[in-house]
C-alpha positions in Angstrom: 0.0 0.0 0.0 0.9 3.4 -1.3 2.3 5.6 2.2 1.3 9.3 1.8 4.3 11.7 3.9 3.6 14.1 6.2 4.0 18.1 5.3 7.1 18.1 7.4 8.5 15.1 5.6 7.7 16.5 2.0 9.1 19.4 3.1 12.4 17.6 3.8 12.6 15.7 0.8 11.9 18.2 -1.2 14.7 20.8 0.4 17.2 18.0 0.5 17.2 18.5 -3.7 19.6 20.9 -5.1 18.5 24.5 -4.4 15.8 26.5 -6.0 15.4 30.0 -6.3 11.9 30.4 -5.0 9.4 27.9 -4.0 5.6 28.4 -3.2 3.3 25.9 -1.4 0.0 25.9 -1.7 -2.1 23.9 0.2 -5.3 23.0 -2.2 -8.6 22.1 0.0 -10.0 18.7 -0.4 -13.5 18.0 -2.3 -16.6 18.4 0.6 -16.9 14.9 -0.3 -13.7 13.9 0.3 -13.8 15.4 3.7 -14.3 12.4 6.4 -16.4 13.1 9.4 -13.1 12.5 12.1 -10.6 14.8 11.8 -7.5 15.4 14.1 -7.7 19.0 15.4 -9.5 21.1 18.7 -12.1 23.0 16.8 -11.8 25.1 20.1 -8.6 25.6 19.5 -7.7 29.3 17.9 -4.1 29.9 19.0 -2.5 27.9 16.2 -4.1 29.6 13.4 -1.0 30.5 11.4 1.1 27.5 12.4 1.7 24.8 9.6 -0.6 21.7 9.8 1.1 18.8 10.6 -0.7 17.1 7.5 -3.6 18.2 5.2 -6.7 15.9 3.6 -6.1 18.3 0.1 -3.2 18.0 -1.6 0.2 20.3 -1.7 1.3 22.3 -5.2 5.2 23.1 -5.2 5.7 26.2 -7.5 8.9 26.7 -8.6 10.7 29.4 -10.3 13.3 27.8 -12.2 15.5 27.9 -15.0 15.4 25.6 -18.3 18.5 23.6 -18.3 16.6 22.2 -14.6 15.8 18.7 -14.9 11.7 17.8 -15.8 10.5 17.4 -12.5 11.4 20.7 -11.6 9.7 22.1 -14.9 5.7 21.8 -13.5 5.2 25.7 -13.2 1.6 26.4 -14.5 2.8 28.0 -17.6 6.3 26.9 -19.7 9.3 29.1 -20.0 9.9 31.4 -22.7 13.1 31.5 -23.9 16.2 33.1 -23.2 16.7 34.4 -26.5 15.2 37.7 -26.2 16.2 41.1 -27.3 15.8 43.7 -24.7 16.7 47.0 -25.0 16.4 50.3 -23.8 14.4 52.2 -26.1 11.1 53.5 -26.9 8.8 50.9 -27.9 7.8 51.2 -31.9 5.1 48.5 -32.4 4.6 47.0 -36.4 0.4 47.8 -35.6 -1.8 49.9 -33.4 -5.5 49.5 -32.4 -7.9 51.2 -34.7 -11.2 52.9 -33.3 -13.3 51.6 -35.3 -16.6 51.8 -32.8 -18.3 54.7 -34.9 -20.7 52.7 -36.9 -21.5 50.6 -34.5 -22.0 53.8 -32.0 -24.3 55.2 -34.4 -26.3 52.4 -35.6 -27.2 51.7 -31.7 -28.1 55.4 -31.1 -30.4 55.7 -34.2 -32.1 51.8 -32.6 -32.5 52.9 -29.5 -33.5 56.9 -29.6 -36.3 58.1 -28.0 -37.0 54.8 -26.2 -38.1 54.6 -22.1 -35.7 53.4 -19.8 -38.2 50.2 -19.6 -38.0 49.4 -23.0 -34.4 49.4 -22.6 -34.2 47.2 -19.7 -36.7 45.0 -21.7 -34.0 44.6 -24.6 -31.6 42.9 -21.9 -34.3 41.3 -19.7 -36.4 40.5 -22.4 -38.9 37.6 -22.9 -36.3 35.0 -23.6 -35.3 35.3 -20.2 -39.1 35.2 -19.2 -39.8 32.1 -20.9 -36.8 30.1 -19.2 -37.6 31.1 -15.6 -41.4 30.7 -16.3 -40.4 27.4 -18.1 -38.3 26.2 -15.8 -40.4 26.9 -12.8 -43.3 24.9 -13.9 -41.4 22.3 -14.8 -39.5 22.6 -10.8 -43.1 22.5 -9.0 -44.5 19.7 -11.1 -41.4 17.6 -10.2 -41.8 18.9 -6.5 -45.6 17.3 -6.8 -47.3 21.0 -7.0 -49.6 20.3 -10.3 -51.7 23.4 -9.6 -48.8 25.8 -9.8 -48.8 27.6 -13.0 -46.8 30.5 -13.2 -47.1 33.0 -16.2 -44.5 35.9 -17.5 -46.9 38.7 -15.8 -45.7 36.6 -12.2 -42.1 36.8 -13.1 -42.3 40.7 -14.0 -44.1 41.6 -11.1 -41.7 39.3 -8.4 -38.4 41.1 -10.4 -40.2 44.2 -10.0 -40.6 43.9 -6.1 -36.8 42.3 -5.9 -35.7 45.9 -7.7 -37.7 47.6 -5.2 -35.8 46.6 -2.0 -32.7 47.3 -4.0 -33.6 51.5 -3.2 -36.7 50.8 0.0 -35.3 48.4 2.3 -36.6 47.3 5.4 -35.5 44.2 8.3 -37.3 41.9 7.4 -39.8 40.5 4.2 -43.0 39.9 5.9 -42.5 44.0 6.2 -43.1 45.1 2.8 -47.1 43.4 2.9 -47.6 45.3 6.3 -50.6 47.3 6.6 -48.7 49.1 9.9 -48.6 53.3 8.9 -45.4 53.4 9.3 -44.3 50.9 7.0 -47.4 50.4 4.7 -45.9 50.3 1.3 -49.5 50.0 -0.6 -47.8 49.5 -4.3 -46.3 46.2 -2.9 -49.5 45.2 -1.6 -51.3 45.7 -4.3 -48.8 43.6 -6.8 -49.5 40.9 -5.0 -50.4 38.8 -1.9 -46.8 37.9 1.0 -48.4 34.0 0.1 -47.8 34.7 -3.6 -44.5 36.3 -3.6 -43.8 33.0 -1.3 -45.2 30.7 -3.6 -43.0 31.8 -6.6 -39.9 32.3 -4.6 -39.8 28.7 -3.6 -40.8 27.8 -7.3 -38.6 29.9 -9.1 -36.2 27.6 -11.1 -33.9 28.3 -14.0 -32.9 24.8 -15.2 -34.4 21.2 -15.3 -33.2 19.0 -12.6 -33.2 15.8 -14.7 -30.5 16.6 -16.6 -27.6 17.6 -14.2 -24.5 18.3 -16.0 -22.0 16.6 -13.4 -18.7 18.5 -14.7 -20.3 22.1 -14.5 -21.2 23.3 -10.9 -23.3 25.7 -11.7 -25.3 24.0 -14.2 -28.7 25.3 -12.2 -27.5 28.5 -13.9 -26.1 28.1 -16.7 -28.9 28.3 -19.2 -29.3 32.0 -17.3 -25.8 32.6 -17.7 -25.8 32.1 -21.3 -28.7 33.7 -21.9 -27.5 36.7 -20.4 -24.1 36.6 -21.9 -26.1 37.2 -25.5 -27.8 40.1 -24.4 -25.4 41.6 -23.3 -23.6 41.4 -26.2 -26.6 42.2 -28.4 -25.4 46.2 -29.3 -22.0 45.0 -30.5 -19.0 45.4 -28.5 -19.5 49.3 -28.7 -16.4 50.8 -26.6 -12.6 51.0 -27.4 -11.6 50.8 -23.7 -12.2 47.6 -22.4 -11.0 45.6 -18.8 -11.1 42.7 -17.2 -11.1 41.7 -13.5 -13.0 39.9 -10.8 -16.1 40.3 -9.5 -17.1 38.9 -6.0 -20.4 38.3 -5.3 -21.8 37.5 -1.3 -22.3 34.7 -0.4 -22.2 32.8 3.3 -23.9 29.4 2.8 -22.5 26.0 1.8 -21.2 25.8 -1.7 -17.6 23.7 -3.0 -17.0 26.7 -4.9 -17.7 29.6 -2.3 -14.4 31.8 -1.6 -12.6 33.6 0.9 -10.6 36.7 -0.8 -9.1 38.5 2.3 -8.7 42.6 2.0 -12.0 42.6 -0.4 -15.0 44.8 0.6 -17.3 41.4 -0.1 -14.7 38.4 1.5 -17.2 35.4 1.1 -19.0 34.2 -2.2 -18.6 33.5 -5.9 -15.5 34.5 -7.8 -17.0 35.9 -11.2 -14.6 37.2 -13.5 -16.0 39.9 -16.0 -15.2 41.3 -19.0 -16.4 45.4 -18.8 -16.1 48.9 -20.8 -13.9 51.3 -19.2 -17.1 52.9 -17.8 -19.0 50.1 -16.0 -20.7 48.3 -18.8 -20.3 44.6 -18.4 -20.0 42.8 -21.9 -19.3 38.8 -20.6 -18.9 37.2 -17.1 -18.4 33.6 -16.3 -18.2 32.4 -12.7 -15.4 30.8 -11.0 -15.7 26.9 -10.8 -12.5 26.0 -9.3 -9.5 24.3 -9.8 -9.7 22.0 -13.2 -8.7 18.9 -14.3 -7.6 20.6 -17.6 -3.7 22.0 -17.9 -3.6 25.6 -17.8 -1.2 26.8 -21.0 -0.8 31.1 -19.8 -2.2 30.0 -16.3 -5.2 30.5 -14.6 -5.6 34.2 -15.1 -4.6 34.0 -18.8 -6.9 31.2 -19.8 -9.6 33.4 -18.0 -8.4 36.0 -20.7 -8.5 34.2 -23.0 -11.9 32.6 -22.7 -13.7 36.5 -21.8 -12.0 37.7 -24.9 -13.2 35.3 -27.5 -16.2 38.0 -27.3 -14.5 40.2 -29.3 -15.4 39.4 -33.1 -12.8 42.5 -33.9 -9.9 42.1 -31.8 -7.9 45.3 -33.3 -10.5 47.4 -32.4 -9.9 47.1 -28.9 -7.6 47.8 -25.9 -8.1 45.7 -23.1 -6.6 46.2 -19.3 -6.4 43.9 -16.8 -4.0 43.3 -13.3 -1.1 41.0 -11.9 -3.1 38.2 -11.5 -3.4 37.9 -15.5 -0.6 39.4 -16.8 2.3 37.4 -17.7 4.9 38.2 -20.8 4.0 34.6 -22.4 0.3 35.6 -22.3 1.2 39.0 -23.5 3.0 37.8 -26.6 0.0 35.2 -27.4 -2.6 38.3 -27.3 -0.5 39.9 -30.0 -0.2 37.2 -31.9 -3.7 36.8 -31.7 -4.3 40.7 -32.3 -5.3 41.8 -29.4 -3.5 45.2 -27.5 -3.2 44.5 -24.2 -1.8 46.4 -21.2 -1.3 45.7 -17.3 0.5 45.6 -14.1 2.8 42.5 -13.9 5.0 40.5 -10.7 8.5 41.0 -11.4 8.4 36.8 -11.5 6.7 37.1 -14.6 8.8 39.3 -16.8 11.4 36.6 -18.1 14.4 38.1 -17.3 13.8 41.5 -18.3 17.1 43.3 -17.5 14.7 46.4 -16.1 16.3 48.0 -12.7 15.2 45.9 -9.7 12.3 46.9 -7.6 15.0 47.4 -4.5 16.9 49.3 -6.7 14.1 51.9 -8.2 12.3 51.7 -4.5 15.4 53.9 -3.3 15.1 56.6 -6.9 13.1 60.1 -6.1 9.7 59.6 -6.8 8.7 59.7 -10.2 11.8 58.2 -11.5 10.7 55.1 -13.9 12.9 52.4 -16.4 11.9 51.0 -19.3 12.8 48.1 -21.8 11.3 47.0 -25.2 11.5 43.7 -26.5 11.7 43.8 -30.1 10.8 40.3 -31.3 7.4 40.1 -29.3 6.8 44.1 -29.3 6.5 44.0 -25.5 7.5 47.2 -23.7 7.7 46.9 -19.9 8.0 50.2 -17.9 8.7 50.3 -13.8 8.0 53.4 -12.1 8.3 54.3 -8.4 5.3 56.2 -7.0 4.6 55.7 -3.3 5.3 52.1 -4.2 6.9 50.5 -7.6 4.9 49.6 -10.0 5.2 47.3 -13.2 3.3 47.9 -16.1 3.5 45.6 -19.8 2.1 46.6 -22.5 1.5 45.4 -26.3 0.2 49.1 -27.4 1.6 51.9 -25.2 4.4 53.9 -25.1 6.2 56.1 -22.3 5.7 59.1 -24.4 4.0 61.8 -23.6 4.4 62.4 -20.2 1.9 63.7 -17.6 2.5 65.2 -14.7 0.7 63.6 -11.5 -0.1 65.4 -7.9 1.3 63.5 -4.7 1.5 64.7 -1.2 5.2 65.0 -0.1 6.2 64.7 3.6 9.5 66.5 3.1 7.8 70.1 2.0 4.0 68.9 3.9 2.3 69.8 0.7 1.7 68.4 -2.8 4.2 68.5 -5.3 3.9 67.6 -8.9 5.7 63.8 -9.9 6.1 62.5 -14.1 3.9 59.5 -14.6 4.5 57.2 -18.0 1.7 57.4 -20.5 1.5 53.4 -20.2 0.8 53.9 -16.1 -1.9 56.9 -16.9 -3.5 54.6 -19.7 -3.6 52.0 -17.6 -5.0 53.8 -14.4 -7.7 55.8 -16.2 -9.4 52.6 -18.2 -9.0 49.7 -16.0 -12.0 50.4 -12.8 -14.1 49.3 -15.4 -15.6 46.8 -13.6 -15.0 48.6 -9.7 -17.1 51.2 -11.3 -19.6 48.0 -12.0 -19.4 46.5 -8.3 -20.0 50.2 -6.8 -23.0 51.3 -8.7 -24.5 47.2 -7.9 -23.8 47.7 -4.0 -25.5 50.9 -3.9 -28.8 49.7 -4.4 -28.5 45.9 -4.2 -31.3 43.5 -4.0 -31.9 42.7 -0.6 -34.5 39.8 -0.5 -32.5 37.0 0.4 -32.7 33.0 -0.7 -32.2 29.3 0.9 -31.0 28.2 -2.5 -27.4 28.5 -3.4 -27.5 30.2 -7.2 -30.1 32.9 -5.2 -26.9 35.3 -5.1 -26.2 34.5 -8.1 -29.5 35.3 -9.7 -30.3 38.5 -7.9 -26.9 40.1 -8.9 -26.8 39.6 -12.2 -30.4 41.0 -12.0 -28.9 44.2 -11.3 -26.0 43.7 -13.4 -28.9 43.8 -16.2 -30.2 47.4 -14.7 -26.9 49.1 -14.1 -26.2 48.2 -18.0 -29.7 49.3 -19.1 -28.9 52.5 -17.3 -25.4 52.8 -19.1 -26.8 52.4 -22.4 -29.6 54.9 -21.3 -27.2 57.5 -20.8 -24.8 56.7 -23.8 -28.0 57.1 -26.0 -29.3 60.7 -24.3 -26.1 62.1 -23.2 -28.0 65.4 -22.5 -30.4 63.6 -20.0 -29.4 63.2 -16.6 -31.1 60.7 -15.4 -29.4 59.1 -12.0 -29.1 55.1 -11.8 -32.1 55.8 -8.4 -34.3 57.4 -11.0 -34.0 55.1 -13.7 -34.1 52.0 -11.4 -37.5 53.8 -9.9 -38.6 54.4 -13.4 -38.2 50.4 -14.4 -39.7 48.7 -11.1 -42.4 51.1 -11.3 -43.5 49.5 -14.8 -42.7 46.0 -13.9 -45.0 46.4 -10.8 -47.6 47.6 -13.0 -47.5 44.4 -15.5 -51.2 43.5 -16.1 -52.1 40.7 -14.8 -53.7 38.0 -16.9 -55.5 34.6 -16.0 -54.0 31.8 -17.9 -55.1 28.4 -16.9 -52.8 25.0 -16.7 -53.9 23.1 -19.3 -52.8 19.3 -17.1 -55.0 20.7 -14.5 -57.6 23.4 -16.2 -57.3 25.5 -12.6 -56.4 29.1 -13.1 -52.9 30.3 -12.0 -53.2 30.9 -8.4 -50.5 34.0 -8.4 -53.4 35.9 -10.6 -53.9 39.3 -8.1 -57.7 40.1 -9.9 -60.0 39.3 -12.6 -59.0 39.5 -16.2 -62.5 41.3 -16.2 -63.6 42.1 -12.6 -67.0 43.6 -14.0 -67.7 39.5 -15.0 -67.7 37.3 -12.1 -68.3 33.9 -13.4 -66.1 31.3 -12.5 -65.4 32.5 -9.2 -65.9 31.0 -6.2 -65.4 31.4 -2.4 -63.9 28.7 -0.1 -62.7 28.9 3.7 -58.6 29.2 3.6 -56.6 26.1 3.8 -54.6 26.3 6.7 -57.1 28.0 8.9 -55.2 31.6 9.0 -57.4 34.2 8.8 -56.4 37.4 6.2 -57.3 40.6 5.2 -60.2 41.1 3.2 -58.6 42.9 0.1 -62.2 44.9 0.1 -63.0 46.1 3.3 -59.3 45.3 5.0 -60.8 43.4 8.1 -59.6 39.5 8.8 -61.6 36.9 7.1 -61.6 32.8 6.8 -62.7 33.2 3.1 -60.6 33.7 -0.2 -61.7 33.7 -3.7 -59.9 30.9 -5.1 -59.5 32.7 -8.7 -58.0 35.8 -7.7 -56.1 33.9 -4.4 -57.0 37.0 -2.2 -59.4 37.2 0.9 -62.7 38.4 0.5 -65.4 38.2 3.0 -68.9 36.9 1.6 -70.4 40.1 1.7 -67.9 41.7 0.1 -67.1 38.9 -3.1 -69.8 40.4 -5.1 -68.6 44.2 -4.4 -65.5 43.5 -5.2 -66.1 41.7 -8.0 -68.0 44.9 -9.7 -65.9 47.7 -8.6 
């Protein structure tokens, strides 16, 4: 039988082998179901929380930064060397091509579409009926599996419950029950009159947005991904209409139990999803995939450049575009694929990933007056690299930009206790101005997030992409009627207000020939046939939707309580 060491005795093995210049261990979690039920530690115990385990039920990954004439076993870094055989030199990068700005058509075409439209026909174009029909779909399909044959749910349902999940995004109170209280100083009478707290209940625990029966086993988030892709298109529907464009990661919260929830510490949201999006320089989010975990599958440029690579296949005109994106991508072999591949890309980079640029050190450049920067340009892949000491170095890479012209940046200065004016390299000003592309995103979503909260895991994921879909509405709102100025509180008002107003219509389930019990009133109130009074289910008395006062009695067309004196009033108002 195969004997598994100990940390400690990996960790002497593998120091007893001839030197290395760095090495990184990483100790990879186990799958929940590989975790057993026994394990050896004091769950009490918090005083050894930075001391190494003595073993691990994961697994360990060496990284090691090596050279090439190393023997194979040494040569498992995510990504392979490039060789040594490059030409750096100090000089002012001269690239063979440039991006061209080529948006204008598309710029034009979209504003001549989409002039003079309401900012709910423009949420409609992204949250449009295709969208609709798979929740509505879905979620019939969900309570008929669940044994609830009498469910039907229509498109008017799913409007109105989005409508009332937008509307805690800007009127939030403690708790859910809240927003159906007839209490004066909370009565909210549009929510009441949308629909009944047991309705909104009934299609909350309904809602579904795939079919259960056919689990994809290698995706985790197969309950989402028809969603996902759906909303991936729409997104993409105007064209990829702006020049600017980054790429970074999005986290959204999260607390329950999921293999793929994360812990990012120093983020504003630590706990959740990873998503990594794909957004204009000003907040509007073209692509997003969510973060699955480690794969089986080899990565070529690494995890942050396959991620690259994968968002980017969007782009149907690569040299159109510059794209932006941090140290976690950026390496020079990813670098010299994108420009290969046409694309003009541009970010910050770990000194470990610049294969052996001869650029000054960052201990060297650290001790330089501030605003002192070096540079090198590698001819053969048109790379230029550019380090530049602010109030900390900084590397930036780039496939497009240039040190030239120089701008002239304000910093506070301790010396003189006041601001003095520092040089700052094109490439870093480029770089700084275009790439909160999707911070912009994350800010504008956390100001008025959705705040009704789920027991199923994807709920986050649902509900933010939700607003994702409003926050771009609203961007292409204001690209299209730059003289309006219309906030993101007003335009999100302007949209819930419509979808709460959705008429209502009676559709009935053609297995079961009942009407849909989420219907809020007649199709035609004035015609009362087929309606009928019965005592409630459970015994709970409600208020009469007529004269307000508790009742045992509900119409079982309209789902609403009704006394028997009141049915026929109410029924002709």
């Amino acid at each position: 039988m195969k004997r598994f060491l100990t940390i400690e005795q990996a960790l002497a093995q593998l120091f007893e082998e001839e030197p290395i210049e760095e090495r990184d261990m990483v100790i990879i979690p186990p799958n929940p179901s590989a975790v057993s039920d026994e394990e050896d530690f004091d769950e009490n115990d918090l005083t050894n929380v930075g001391v190494l385990p003595s073993d691990t039920a994961g697994e360990l990954e060496i990284h090691n930064s090596v050279d090439d004439d190393l023997p194979e076993p040494y040569s498992t870094r995510s990504y392979s060397r490039i060789s040594h055989n490059l030409k750096w030199r100090k000089t002012d990068a001269i690239y063979s091509s440039s991006p061209f700005n080529g948006e204008k058509e598309d710029v034009i075409k979209l504003e001549n579409d989409l002039h003079g439209k309401s900012p709910s026909d423009i949420f409609c174009l992204i949250f449009d009926e295709d969208l609709y029909s798979l929740i509505v779909e879905q979620s019939n399909i969900y309570a008929k599996q669940m044994n609830r044959p009498n469910i039907c749910i229509t498109i008017q349902d799913i409007q109105r419950f989005i409508g009332i999940l937008l509307f805690t995004g800007y009127h939030s109170l403690p708790q859910e029950r809240m927003y159906w209280s007839n209490d004066s100083d909370i009565s909210i009478p549009i929510i009441r009159d949308t629909m009944t707290q047991l309705q909104f209940r009934n299609l909350k625990y309904n809602i579904h947005l795939a079919d259960n029966t056919k689990i994809d086993i290698h995706d985790r988030f197969y309950k989402v991904r028809p969603y996902i892709n759906i909303l991936n298109n729409k997104f993409q529907q105007f064209g990829i209409f702006k020049h600017h464009l980054s790429i970074d990661e999005q986290m959204i919260p999260y607390r329950g139990r999921h293999s793929c929830k994360m812990f990012i510490k120093g983020k504003p949201i630590r706990f959740g999803y990873k998503s990594w999006i794909l957004a204009s320089s000003d907040g509007y989010v073209f692509s997003f995939d969510i973060y699955q975990g480690k794969s089986e599958n080899k990565y070529e440029y690494g995890l942050g450049g396959n991620v690259i690579i994968k968002l980017l296949k969007a782009l149907q005109k690569p040299n159109y575009h510059k794209i932006y994106f941090d140290n976690f991508f950026t390496s020079f072999k990813l670098l010299s694929y994108l420009k290969q591949m046409g694309y003009f890309a541009t970010g910050t980079v770990r000194d470990n990933r610049l294969e052996h640029c001869p650029v000054e050190s960052i201990k060297v450049v650290a001790k330089k007056e501030r605003g002192y920067y070096d540079y090198r340009f590698e001819k053969l892949n048109e790379i230029f690299v550019v380090r530049w000491n602010d109030n900390s170095v900084v590397t930036v890479a780039s496939t497009c930009h240039t040190i030239s012209l120089l701008s002239n940046v304000s910093r506070y200065s301790k010396k003189i206790s006041s601001k003095i004016k520092i040089p700052q390299p094109n490439m870093v000003t480029a770089y700084n101005k275009h790439m909160g592309g999707v911070d912009l995103c994350d800010n504008l979503i956390s100001t008025y997030r959705i705040k009704i909260r789920g027991k199923k895991w994807w709920w986050p994921i649902f509900t933010n992409f939700i607003d994702v879909a409003l926050v771009n509405s609203w961007k292409i709102w204001k690209f299209v009627n730059r003289d309006d100025k219309k906030s993101l509180l007003a335009f999100r008002r302007e949209v819930t207000n419509y979808l709460l107003r959705t008429p209502v219509k009676i559709e009935k389930n053609s297995s079961t020939g009942h009407a849909s019990q989420f219907a809020l009133q007649c199709e035609n109130p004035i015609d009362s046939s087929g309606h009928y009074l019965s005592k409630i289910i459970d015994g709970k008395r409600r208020r009469c939707r007529y004269c307000h006062t508790h009742s045992r009695y509900m119409c079982q067309t309209c789902q609403i309580a009704l006394h028997i004196k009141c049915f026929k009033d109410f029924h002709n108002i």
